[in-house]
C-alpha positions as CSV (number, residue, x, y, z in Angstrom):
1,X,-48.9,315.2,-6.6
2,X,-45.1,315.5,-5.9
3,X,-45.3,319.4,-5.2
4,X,-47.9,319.3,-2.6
5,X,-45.4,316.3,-1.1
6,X,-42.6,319.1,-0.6
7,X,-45.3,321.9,-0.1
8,X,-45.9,319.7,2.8
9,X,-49.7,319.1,1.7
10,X,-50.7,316.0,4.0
11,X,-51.9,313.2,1.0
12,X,-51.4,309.7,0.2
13,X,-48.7,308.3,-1.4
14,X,-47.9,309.1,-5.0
15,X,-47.5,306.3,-6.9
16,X,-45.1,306.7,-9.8
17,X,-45.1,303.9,-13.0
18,X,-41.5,304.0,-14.0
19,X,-41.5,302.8,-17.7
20,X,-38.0,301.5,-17.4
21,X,-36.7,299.0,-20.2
22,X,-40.4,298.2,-21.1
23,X,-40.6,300.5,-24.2
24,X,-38.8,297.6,-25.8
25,X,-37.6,300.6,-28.1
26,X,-40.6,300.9,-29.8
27,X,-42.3,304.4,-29.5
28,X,-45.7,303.3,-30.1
29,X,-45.3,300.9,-27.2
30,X,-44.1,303.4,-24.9
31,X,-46.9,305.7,-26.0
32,X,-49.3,302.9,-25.3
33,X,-47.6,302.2,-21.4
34,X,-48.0,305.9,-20.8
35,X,-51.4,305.8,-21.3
36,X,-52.2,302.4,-19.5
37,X,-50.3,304.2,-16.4
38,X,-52.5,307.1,-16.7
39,X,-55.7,305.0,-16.6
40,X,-54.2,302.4,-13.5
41,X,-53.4,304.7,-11.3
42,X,-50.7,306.3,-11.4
43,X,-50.1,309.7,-10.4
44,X,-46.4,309.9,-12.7
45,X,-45.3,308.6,-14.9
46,X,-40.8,308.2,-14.8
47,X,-38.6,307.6,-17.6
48,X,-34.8,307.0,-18.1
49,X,-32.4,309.4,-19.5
50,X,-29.1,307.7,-20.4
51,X,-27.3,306.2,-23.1
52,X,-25.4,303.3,-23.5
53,X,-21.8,305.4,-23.3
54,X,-23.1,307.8,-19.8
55,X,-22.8,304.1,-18.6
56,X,-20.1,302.1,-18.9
57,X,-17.7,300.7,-22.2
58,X,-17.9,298.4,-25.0
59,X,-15.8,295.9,-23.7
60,X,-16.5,292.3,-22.8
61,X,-14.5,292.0,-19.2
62,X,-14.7,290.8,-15.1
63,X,-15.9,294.2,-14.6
64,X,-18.5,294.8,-17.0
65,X,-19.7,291.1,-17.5
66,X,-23.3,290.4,-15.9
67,X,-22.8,287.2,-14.2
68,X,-26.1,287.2,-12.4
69,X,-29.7,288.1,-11.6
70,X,-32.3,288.5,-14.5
71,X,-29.5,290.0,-16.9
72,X,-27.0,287.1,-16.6
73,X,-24.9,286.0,-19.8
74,X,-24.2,290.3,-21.2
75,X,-22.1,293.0,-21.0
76,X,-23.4,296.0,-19.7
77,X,-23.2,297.7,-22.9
78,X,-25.4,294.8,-24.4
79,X,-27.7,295.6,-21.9
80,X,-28.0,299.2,-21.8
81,X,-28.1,299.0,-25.9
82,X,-31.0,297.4,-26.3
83,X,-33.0,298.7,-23.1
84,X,-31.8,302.6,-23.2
85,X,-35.0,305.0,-24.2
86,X,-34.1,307.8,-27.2
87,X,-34.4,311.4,-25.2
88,X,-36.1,312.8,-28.3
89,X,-39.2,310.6,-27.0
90,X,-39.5,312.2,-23.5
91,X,-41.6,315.2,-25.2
92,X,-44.1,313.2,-27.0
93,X,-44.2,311.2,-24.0
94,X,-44.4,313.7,-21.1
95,X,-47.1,315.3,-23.3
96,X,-49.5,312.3,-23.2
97,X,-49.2,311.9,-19.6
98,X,-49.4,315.5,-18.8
99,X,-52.6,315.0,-20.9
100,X,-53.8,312.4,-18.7
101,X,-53.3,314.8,-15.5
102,X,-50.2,312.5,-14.8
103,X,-47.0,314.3,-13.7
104,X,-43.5,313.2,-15.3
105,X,-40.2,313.0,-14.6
106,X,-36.9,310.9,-15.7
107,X,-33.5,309.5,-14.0
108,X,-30.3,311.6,-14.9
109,X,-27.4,309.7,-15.4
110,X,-25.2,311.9,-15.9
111,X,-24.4,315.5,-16.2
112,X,-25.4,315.8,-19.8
113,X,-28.7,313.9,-19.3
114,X,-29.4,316.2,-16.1
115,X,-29.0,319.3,-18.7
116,X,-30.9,317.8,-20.7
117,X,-34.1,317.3,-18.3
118,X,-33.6,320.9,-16.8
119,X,-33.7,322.5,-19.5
120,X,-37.0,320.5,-21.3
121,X,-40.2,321.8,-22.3
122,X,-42.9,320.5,-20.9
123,X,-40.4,320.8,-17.3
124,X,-40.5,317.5,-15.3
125,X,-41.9,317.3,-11.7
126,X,-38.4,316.4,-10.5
127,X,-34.9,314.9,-11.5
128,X,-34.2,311.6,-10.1
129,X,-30.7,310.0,-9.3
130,X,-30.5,305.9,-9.6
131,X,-29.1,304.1,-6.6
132,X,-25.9,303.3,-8.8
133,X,-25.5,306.6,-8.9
134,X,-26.1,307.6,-5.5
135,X,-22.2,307.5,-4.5
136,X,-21.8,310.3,-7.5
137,X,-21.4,313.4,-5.2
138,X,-20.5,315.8,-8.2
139,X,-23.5,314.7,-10.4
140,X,-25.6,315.1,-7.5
141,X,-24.1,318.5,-6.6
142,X,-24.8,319.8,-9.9
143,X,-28.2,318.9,-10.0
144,X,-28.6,320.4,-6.4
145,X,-26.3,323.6,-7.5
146,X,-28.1,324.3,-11.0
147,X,-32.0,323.1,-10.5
148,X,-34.7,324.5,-8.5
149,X,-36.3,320.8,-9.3
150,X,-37.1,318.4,-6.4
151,X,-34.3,316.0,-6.3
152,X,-35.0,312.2,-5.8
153,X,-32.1,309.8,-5.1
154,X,-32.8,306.2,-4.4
155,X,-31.1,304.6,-2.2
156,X,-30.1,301.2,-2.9
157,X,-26.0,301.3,-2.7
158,X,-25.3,303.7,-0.3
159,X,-25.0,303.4,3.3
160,X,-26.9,306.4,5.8
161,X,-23.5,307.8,7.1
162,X,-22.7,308.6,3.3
163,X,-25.9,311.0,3.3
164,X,-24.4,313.3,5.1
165,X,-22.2,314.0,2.5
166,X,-25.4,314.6,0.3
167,X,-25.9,318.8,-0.6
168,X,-28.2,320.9,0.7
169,X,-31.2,321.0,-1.1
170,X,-34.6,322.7,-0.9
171,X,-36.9,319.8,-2.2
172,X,-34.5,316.7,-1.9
173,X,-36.7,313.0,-1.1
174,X,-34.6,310.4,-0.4
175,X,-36.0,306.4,-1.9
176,X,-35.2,303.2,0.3
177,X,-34.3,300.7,-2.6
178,X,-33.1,297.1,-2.1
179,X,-31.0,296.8,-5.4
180,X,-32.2,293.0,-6.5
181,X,-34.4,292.6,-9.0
182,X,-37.3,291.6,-8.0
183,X,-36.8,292.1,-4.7
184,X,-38.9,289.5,-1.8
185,X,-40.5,291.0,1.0
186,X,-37.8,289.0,3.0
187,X,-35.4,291.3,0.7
188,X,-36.9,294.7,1.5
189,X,-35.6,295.6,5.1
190,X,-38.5,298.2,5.5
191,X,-37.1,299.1,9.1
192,X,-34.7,301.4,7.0
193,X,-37.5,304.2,6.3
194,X,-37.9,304.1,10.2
195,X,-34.1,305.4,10.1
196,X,-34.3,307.6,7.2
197,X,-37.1,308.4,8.7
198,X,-35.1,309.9,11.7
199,X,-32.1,311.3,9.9
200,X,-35.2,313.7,8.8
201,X,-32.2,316.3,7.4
202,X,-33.9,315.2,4.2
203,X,-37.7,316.1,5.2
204,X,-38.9,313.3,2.5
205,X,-38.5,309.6,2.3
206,X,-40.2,307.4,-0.6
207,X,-40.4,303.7,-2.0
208,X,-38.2,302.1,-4.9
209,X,-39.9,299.4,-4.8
210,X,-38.7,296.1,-7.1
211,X,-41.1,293.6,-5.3
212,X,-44.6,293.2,-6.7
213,X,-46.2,292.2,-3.2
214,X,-48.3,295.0,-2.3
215,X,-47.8,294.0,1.6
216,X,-44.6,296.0,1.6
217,X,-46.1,299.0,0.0
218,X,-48.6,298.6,2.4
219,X,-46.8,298.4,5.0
220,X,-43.8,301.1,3.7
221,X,-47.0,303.6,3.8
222,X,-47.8,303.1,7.2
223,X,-43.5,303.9,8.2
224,X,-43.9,307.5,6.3
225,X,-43.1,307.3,3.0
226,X,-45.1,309.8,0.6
227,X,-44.1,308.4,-2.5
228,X,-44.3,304.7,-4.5
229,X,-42.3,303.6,-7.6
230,X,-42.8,300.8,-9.2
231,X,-42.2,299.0,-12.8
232,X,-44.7,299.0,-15.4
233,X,-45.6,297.0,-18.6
234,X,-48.6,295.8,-19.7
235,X,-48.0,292.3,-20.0
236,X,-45.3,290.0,-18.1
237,X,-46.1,287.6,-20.6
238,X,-44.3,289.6,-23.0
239,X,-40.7,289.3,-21.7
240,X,-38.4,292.2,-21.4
241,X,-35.3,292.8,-19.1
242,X,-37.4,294.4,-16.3
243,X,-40.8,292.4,-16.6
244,X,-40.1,290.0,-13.9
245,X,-40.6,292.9,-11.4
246,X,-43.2,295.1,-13.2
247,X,-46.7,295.7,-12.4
248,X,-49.5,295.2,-14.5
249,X,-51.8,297.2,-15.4
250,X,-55.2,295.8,-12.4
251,X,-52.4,295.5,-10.1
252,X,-51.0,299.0,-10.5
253,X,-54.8,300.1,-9.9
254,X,-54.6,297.9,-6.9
255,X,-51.7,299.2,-5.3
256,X,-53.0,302.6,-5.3
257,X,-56.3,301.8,-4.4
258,X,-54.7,299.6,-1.1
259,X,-51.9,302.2,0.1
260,X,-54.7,304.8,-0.2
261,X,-56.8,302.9,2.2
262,X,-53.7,302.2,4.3
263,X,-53.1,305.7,4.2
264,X,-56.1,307.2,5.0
265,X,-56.3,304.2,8.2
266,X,-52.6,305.8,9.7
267,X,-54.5,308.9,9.7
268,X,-51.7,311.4,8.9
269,X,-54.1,314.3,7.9
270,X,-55.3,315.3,11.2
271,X,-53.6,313.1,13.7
272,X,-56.2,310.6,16.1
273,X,-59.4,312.2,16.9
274,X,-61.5,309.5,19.4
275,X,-64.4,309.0,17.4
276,X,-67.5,310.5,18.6
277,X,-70.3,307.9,17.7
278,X,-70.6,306.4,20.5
279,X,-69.1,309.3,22.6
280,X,-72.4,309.9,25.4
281,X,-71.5,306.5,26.5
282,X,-68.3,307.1,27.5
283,X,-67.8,306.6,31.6
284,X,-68.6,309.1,33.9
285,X,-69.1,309.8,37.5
286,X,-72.6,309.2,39.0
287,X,-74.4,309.4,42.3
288,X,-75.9,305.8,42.9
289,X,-77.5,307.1,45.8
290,X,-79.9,310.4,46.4
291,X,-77.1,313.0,47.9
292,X,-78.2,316.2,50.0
293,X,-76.0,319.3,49.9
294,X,-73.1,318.7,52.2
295,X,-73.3,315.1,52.4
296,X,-69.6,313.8,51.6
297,X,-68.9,311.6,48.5
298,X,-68.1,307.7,49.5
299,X,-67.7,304.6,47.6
300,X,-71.0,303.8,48.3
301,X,-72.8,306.8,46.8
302,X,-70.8,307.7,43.8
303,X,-69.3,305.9,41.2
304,X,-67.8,305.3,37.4
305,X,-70.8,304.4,35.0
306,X,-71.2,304.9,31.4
307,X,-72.9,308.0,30.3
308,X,-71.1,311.4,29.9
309,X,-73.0,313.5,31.8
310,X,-70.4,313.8,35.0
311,X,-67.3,314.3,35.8
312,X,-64.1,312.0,34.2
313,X,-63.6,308.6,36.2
314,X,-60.3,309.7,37.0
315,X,-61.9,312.6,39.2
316,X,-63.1,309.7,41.1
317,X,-60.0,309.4,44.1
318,X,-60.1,313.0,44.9
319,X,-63.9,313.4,45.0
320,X,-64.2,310.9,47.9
321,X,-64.5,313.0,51.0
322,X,-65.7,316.3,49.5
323,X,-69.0,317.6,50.3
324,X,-71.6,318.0,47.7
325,X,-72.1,321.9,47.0
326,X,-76.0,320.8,46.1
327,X,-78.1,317.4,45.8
328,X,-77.7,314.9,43.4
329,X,-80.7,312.0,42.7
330,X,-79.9,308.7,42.1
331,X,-78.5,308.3,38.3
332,X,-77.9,312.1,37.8
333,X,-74.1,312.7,36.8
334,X,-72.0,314.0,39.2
């Protein structure tokens, strides 16, 4: 769960249904996706905590017209009215999932909506900051200053020279996030966690992830990352502004189930241990010859065989030479 990920408990990765615009505003509905999550897989379950004024303005203009992508054709506050989730329903809805042995969490916005989550009962798991909200230093500050929450900021508009400017924080992860939505593989320039990776002044790296081909979770799990978020709905069939790139319900369960067994194959629990099936056939030195005490070791009465009786092959060089200390019979391990 996301504690033991900044206790530093080796475990897959957790994979987090983020409910996003799929409530449709309809609390019943958002009940319902809660609980789908909770039997598909997921380990959280995220929400969004804005409004449509923490976001932009009512105006129709250049710069808050949505030109293109899947929202094409609305203003931003025509978007963000119609998809924004009423904080009153976190409670209700944190309860269920908490119910479900799910953890929860939701995306501040702004300093209001981060008071908001620090101070709510049942507490979150974390507070997380959007990528269009990543360049907000002072929102991010506060959060860092005022809550001893893990703080998760996804990454999607902000370059890896501007992280340095980032806070110190206890339990900070940091999400790669390619900003299109959806997102292709071709999109997802996974070599990114390999840098974040690096930076390491963070200690945690995750997954936004906007595509819905498991290959790049699978393959995001195998660079690191110890957390997966992806959109959820029930049915793409029933259109909302984030279905194009949500998960369903047997592909949720999927996705765990695959970056699980990716996981597990990486083998970050205990590091590579050579497996030990087969182990007594593993090459060793034998005499090939019957040897007396004191006859010296050649070529032609020693050499690398399978069995693991004798000495490592790679003793093989320095024993030519040396005198036996006692007899060896033919086939007996050196």
């Amino acid at each position: 769960m996301i504690a033991d990920i900044f206790s530093g408990e080796p475990q897959r990765p957790v994979i987090v249904a983020e409910i996003g615009a799929n409530h449709l505003q309809d609390l019943e509905r958002a009940k319902s996706l809660v609980r789908l999550a909770g039997t598909s897989g997921a380990d959280a379950v995220k929400f969004q905590c804005f409004r449509p004024d923490s976001m932009t303005v009512n105006v129709d203009n250049e710069y808050t017209r949505i030109t293109d992508g899947p929202w094409a054709g609305q203003t931003l506050w025509q978007l963000y009215e119609k998809t924004y989730m009423p904080w009153e329903w976190h409670k209700p809805l944190a309860e269920i999932a908490l119910d479900m042995g799910m953890e929860w969490f939701s995306t501040a916005y702004d300093i209001e909506g981060a008071d908001y989550l620090m101070a709510h009962d049942p507490k979150p798991a974390a507070i997380k900051i959007s990528s269009f909200e990543a360049n907000d230093y002072g929102l991010i500050a506060y959060v860092a200053k005022n809550s001893d929450l893990p703080l998760i900021v996804s990454t999607g508009l902000i370059g890896d020279d501007d992280l340095y400017d980032y806070p110190d924080h206890r339990d900070m992860m940091l999400m790669h996030c390619v900003s299109k939505y959806p997102a292709i593989p071709r999109d997802m320039h996974l070599s990114r966690i390999d840098c974040l990776n690096q930076l390491r002044v963070f200690g945690h790296i995750g997954l936004s992830c906007h595509s819905r081909d498991d290959r790049v979770s699978i393959m995001a799990t195998a660079l690191g990352v110890e957390m997966i978020e992806v959109h959820f709905t029930d049915d793409r069939g029933r259109k909302t502004d984030d279905s194009a790139f949500s998960y369903e319900p047997h592909e949720l369960l999927e996705l765990r189930n695959t970056t699980e067994v990716a996981w597990e194959a990486m083998g970050w629990e205990e590091g590579f241990v050579p497996s030990q099936e087969n182990s007594r056939w593993a090459r060793s030195i034998f005499a090939v010859k019957d040897i007396e005490c004191g006859d010296e070791f050649a070529v032609d009465n020693i050499r690398s065989l399978r069995g693991a009786g004798g000495k490592s092959p790679t003793n093989l060089p320095y024993l030519i030479g040396q005198r036996a200390e006692r007899s060896y019979k033919k086939g007996e391990p050196v």
